[in-house]
C-alpha positions in Angstrom: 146.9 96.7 73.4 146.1 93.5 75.2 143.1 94.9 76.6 142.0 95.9 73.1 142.6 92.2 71.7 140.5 91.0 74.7 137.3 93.4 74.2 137.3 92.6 70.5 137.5 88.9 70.9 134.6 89.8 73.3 132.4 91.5 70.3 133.4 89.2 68.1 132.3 86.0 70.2 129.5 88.0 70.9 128.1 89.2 67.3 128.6 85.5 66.4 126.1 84.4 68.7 123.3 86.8 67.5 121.7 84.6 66.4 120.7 82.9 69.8 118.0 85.0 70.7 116.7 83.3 74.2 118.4 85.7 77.3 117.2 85.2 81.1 118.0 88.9 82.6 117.6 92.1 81.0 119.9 95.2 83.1 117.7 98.0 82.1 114.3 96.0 83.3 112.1 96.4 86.6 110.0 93.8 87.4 107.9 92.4 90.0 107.3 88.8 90.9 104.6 87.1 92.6 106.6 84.2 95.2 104.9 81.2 95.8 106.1 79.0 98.5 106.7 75.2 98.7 107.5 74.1 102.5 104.6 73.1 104.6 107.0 74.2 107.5 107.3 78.3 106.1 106.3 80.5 108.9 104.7 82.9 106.7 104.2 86.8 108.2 103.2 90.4 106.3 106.5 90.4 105.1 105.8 87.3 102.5 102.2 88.4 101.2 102.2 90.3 97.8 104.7 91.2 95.2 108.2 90.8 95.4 110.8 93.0 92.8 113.5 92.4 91.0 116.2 95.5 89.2 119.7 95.6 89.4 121.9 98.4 90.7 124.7 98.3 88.2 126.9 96.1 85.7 129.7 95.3 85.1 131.7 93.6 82.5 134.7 91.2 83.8 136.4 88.9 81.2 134.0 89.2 78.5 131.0 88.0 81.4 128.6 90.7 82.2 128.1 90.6 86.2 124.7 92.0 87.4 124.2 93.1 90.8 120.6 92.8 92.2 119.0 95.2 94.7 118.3 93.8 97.7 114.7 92.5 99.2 113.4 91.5 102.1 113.1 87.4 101.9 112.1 84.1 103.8 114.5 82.6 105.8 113.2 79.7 107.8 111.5 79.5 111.3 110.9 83.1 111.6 114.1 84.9 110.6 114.2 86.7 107.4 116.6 88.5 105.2 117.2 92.0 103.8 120.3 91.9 102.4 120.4 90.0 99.0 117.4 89.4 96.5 116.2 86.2 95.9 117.9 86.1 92.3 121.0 85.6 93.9 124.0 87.6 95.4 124.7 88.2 91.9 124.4 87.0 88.4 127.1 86.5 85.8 126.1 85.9 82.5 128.3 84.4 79.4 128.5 85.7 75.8 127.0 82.4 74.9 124.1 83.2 78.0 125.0 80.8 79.7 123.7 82.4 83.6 125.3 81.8 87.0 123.0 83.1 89.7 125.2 83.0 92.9 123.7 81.4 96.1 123.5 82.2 99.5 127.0 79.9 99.8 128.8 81.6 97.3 127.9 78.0 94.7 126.9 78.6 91.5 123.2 77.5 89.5 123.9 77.1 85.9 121.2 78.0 83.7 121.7 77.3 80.1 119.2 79.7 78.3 120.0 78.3 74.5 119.6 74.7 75.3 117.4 72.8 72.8 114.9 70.8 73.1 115.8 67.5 75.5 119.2 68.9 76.5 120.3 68.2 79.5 123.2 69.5 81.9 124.7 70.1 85.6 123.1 72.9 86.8 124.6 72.6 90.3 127.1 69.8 91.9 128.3 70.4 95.8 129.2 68.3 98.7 126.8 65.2 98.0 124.5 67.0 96.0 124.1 66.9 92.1 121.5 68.7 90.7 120.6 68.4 86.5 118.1 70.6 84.7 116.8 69.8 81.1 114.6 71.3 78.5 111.5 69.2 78.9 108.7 71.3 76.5 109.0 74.1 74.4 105.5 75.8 73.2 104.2 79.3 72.7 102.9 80.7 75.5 100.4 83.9 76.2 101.2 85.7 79.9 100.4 89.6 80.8 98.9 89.9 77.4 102.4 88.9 75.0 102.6 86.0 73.6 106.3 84.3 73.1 108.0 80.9 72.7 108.8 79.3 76.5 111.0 77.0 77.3 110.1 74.6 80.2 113.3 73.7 82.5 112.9 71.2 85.0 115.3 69.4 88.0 116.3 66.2 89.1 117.9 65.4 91.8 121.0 62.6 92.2 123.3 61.6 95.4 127.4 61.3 95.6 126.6 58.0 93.9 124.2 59.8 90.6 121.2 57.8 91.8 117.9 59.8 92.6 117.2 61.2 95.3 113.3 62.4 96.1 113.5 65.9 96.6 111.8 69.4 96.7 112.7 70.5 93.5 111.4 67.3 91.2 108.1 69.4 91.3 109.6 73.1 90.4 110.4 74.0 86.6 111.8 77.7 85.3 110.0 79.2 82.4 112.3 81.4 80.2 110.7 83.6 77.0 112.7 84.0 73.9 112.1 87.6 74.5 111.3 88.8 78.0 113.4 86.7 79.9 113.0 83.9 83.0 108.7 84.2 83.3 108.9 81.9 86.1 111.9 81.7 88.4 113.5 79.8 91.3 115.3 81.0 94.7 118.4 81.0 93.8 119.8 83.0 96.8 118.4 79.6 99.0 118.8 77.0 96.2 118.6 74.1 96.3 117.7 73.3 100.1 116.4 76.1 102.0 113.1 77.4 101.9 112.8 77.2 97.7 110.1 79.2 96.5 109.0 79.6 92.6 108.2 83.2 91.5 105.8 84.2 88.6 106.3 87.6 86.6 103.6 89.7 87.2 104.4 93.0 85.7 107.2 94.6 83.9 108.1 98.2 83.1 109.9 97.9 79.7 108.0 96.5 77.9 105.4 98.0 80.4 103.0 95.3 80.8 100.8 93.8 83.8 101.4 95.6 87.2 103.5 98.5 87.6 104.9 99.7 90.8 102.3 102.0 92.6 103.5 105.1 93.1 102.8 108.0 95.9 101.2 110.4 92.9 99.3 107.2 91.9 97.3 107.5 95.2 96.8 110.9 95.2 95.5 111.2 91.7 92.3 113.2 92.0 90.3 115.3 89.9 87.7 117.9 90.3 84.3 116.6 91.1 85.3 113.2 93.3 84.9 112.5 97.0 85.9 110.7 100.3 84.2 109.6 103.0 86.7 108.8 106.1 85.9 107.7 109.4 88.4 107.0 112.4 88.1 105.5 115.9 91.2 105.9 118.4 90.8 103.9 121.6 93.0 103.5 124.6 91.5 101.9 127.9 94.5 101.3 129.7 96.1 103.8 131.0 93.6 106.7 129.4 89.8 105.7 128.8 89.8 108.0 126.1 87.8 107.3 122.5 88.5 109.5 120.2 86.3 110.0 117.0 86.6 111.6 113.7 84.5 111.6 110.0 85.9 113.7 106.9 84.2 114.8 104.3 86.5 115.6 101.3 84.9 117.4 97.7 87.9 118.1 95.2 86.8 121.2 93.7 90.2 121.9 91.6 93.7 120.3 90.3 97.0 122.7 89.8 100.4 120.9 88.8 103.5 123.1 89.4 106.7 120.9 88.7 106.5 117.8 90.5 104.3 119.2 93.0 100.2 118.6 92.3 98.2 121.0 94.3 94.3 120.5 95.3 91.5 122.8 96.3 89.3 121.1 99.1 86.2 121.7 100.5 86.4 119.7 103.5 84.3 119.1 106.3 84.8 117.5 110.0 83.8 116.0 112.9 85.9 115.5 116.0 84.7 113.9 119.0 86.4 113.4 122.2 85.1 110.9 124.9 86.6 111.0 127.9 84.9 108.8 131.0 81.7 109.4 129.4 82.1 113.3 128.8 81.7 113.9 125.1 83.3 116.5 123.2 82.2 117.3 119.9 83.0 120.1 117.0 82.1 120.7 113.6 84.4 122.2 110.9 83.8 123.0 107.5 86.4 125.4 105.5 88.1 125.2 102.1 91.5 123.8 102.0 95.0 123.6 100.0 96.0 120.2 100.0 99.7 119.9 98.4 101.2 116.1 97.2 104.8 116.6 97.1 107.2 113.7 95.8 107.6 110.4 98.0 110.8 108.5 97.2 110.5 106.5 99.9 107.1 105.3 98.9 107.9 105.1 95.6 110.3 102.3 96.7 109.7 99.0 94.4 107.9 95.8 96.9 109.6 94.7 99.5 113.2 97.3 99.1 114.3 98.6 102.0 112.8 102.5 102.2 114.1 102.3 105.9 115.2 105.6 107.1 116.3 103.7 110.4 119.7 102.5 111.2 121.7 99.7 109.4 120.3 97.2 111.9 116.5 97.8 111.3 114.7 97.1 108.2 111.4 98.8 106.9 109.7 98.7 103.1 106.3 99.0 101.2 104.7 95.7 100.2 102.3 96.1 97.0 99.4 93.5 97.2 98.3 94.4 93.9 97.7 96.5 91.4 95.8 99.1 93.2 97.1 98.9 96.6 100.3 99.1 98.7 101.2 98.9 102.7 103.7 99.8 105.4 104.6 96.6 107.2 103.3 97.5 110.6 106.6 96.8 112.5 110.4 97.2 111.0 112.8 93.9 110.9 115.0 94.2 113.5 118.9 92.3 113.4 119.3 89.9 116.1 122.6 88.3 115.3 121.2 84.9 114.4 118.6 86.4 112.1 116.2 89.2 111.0 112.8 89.1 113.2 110.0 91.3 114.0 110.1 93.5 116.9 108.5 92.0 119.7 106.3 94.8 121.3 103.1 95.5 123.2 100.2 97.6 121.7 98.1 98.2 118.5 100.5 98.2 115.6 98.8 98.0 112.3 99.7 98.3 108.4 98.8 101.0 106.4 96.9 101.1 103.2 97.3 103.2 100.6 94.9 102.9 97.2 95.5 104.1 93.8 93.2 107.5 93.1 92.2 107.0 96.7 94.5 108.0 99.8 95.4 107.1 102.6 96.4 105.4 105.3 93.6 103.3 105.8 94.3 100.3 108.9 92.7 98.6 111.3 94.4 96.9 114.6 92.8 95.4 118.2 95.5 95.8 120.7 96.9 92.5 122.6 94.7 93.3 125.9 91.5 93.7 124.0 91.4 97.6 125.0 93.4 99.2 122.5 91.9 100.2 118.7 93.1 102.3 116.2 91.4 102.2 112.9 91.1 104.6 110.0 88.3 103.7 106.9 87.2 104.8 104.0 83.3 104.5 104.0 82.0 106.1 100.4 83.9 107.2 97.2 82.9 108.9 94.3 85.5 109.1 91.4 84.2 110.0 88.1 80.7 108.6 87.7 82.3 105.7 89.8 80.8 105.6 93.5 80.9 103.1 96.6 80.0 102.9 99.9 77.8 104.8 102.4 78.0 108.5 102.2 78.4 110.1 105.7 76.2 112.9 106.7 77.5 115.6 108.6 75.1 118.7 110.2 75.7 121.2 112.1 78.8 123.0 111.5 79.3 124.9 114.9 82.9 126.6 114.2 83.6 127.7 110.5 87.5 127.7 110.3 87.7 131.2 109.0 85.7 132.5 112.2 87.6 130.1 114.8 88.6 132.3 117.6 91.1 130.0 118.4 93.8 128.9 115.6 96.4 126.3 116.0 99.3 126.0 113.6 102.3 123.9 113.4 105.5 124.3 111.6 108.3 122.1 110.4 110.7 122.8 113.1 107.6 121.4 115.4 106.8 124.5 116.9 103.4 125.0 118.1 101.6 128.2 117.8 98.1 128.5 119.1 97.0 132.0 118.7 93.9 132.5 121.1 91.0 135.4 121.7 91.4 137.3 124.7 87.6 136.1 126.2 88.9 132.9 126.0 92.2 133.6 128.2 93.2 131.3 129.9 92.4 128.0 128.9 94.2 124.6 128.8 95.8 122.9 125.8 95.9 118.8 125.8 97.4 116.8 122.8 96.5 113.3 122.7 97.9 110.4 120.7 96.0 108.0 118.4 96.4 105.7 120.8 94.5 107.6 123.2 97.3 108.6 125.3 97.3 112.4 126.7 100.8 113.6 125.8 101.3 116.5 126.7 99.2 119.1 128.9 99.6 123.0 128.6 98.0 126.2 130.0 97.8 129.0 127.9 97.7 132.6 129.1 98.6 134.6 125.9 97.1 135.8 123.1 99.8 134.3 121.1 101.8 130.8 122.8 104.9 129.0 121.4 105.0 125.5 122.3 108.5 123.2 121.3 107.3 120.0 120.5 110.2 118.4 119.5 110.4 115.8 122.3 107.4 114.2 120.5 107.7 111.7 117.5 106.3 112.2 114.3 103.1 111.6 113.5 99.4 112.9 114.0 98.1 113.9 117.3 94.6 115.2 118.3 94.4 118.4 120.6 91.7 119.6 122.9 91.5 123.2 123.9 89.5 123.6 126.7 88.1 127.6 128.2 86.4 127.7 131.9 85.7 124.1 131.8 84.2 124.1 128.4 85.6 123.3 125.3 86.9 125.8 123.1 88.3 124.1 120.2 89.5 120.5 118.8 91.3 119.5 115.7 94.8 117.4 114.7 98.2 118.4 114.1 101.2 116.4 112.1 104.5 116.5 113.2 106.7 115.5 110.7 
C-alpha cells in the first residue's frame, strides 16, 4: 500500500507539471554529437576526430527520479590517456518530476541543470571543495538547427572561489543550449566537468525525430544497384625483411540485386589484375568471371561512433568513428589499459584506418610504414552510381585465365581450410601465401590433384597466394580468412 501512495504521488506531481514543456534527455533517442575542444594543451589522436554518440542502455525509476544510464564512449582524458568506460554525459543522469537534471561526474558530484528556469534565473549548478559553479538563463530566442526550428534557451557559467568572488576560468566562455522540444542541442562534459579537459558538443543528427546524420550502417555501404561500378586499385609493399610489391586493380559492374531476409545478394561481373614483384621478377594474371557477392548483417559495424564493437578482451578497446554523413572508419590501432590510463598500442609497422563509404565499399586506407619501406594502400579510382560518375576508369586487357577454365582452383572455407584442387600437367608445383604487408607466410609444395591445407595458425584477414609450376607461374589470386 505504501508503494502505491508513493507512485501516485509520483503521477500526480508529475501530471501537474505538464505544463512545463522544456526536458534535456529523451530515453528512447539516439543521437550523435559533434565535440569541440577547448584546451590548447589536448593531445588530440583518431580517436577524437568525428562524431561522438549518445543512447542510454536502460531506466530506471527510484523515488519518483527517473535514473538514465548512458552507453559508454571512447573519450579525452588528458596527456594521451583516454577513456572507454563512461560517456561524456556523465556516469549517469537523474532526472526530477519537475526536470530538474543531475548528470553525475567523473567524481561521483553532481551538475544541476535546471531545464524550466525562466528567463534571468539563476542557480548553483555545482559547489565542491573550493569550487562554486552558477549557471543562468541568459537569452531565450527561436532557433533553426538540422532543419526544425524551436524555442532555445541559452545557459551560461560563472565561476566563484570558497569566498563567492570570481574566479577567471574555462567555462565563462561555454553555454548549453536546450530546445523546448528536442532536448540539450548543445552540451557540456559532464563526465570531466568542470576542470578536466571540458569540451562543448553540438547535435548533429537524431534518429527520432530522424533528422541531420544518421548512424551509417554496414547495408548503407553496400547499397548497390544494377548498372553502377568500381574501380579499385591496391599496392602492398614490404622492403624489409621481403622486397616484395604486390599489385592489384578490380573492376566491379553490378549486373543484379536479390534481398532474401536480411541478407542482400549481388551478381558481379568482375574483373582482375594481380601482380607480384619479387626482386624485379614480375608476375602478372588476368581474371575476369562473374561473381556472387553476398552482404550479410554487421552488428559490429553497425555500432553507433565511438562504442566499443571490440571483440578483444576487457582490457583492449576497439570502435568505428563516423566522420560524416557518408563515411565511417576503424581506428587503426585498439586502446589498450595500462593501469594509469587508456593509450594506443605502441607498435612498429604500417597500421592504417579503414574507410568505408555509403553506396561505395570498402576498406579504402592508405599508410607509409615508420622505416619508409613499408606501404599498404587500397583506393577507389572511378565510380559510376546512377548517372553519377567520378574518377579515372581503369583499363584492363588481356584476360589470360578465365575463372571458369582455371586449371588450378583454390577455395577456402570457414574452418580455414585450404583446398587447392590442381591439373595433373601442372603436378607438382609450389604454393606461397603472402601477407599485405608483403611478408611470405607460409610456403607449400603440392603433389596432389586435390591438397588440404590447415590454416588456422594464421590470423584473419586477406592474404595473396602465388602458385608456381616448373618455375613458372601457374596461378595468383587472394583468399580471406575469417
Amino acid at each position: 500500500m505504501k508503494q502505491f501512495y508513493l507512485l501516485l504521488s509520483c503521477l500526480v506531481l508529475i501530471m501537474n507539471l505538464s505544463a512545463q514543456p522544456y526536458k534535456a534527455v529523451y530515453s528512447k533517442r539516439t543521437c550523435l554529437y559533434l565535440a569541440k575542444h577547448h584546451d590548447p594543451n589536448a593531445y588530440l589522436a583518431e580517436y577524437e576526430q568525428g562524431y561522438t554518440s549518445l543512447r542510454f542502455d536502460s531506466t530506471k525509476v527510484i523515488n519518483c527520479d527517473s535514473v538514465f544510464f548512458p552507453h559508454p564512449v571512447i573519450q579525452y582524458n588528458g596527456g594521451q590517456c583516454y577513456s572507454p568506460e563512461w560517456s561524456w554525459i556523465g556516469k549517469k543522469v537523474i532526472v526530477r518530476p519537475d526536470e530538474t537534471v543531475f548528470f553525475i561526474n567523473c567524481d561521483g558530484d553532481t551538475i544541476r541543470l535546471k531545464a524550466q528556469a525562466g528567463l534571468k534565473e539563476s542557480w548553483t549548478a555545482y559547489q565542491q571543495n573550493l569550487t562554486t559553479v552558477i549557471a543562468e538563463v541568459t537569452a531565450l530566442d527561436q532557433r533553426v538547427f538540422l532543419g526544425l526550428k524551436d524555442s532555445v534557451k541559452t545557459i551560461s557559467f560563472k565561476v566563484y572561489d570558497a569566498t563567492m568572488k570570481p574566479t577567471p576560468h574555462m567555462l565563462d566562455t561555454l553555454t548549453i543550449l536546450l530546445s523546448k522540444h528536442y532536448g540539450i542541442i548543445q552540451s557540456l562534459n559532464f563526465y570531466n566537468f568542470p576542470n578536466r579537459f571540458l569540451s562543448t558538443y553540438s547535435l548533429e543528427g537524431m534518429d527520432n525525430p530522424q533528422v541531420g546524420v544518421q548512424n551509417l550502417t554496414w547495408k548503407d555501404v553496400w547499397d548497390f544497384q544494377p548498372g553502377d561500378e568500381l574501380h579499385i586499385t591496391t599496392e602492398n609493399y614490404a622492403g624489409i625483411p621481403s622486397p616484395i610489391r604486390l599489385f592489384s586493380k578490380t573492376i566491379d559492374k553490378y549486373l543484379a540485386r536479390t534481398q532474401i531476409a536480411d541478407t542482400i545478394i549481388y551478381t558481379i561481373d568482375r574483373t582482375e589484375s594481380f601482380c607480384i614483384d619479387s626482386v624485379g621478377e614480375k608476375t602478372t594474371q588476368i581474371t575476369h568471371g562473374i561473381i556472387t557477392d553476398k552482404i550479410y548483417p554487421n552488428l559490429q559495424f553497425d555500432f553507433l561512433s565511438k562504442e566499443n564493437n571490440s571483440s578483444y578482451p576487457k582490457n583492449e578497446f576497439n570502435c568505428m568513428i563516423q566522420s560524416d554523413s557518408n563515411s565511417k572508419q576503424s581506428n587503426a590501432v585498439p586502446l589498450v589499459n595500462l593501469q594509469s590510463c587508456w593509450n594506443e598500442i605502441m607498435a612498429d609497422g604500417c597500421f592504417a584506418a579503414k574507410n568505408y563509404q555509403r553506396g561505395l565499399g570498402g576498406p579504402y586506407f592508405y599508410c607509409d610504414g615508420f622505416d619508409a619501406f613499408s606501404i599498404a594502400r587500397r583506393d577507389l579510382v572511378y565510380y559510376k552510381k546512377g548517372s553519377t560518375e567520378w574518377g579515372n576508369k581503369l583499363i584492363i586487357t588481356g584476360v589470360t585465365t578465365p575463372v571458369q577454365e582455371n586449371p588450378i582452383s583454390v577455395n577456402i572455407n570457414e574452418n580455414k581450410q585450404l583446398t587447392v584442387k590442381v591439373a595433373p600437367e601442372q603436378l607438382p608445383c609450389i604454393l606461397e601465401l603472402i601477407s599485405l604487408a608483403g611478408t611470405a607466410v607460409q610456403k607449400s609444395k603440392l603433389g596432389n590433384i586435390v591438397n588440404e591445407l590447415n590454416l588456422q595458425n594464421l590470423s584473419t584477414g586477406i592474404y595473396l597466394y602465388r602458385i608456381t609450376s616448373s618455375g613458372r607461374n601457374a596461378a595468383c589470386g587472394k583468399v580471406v580468412l575469417k
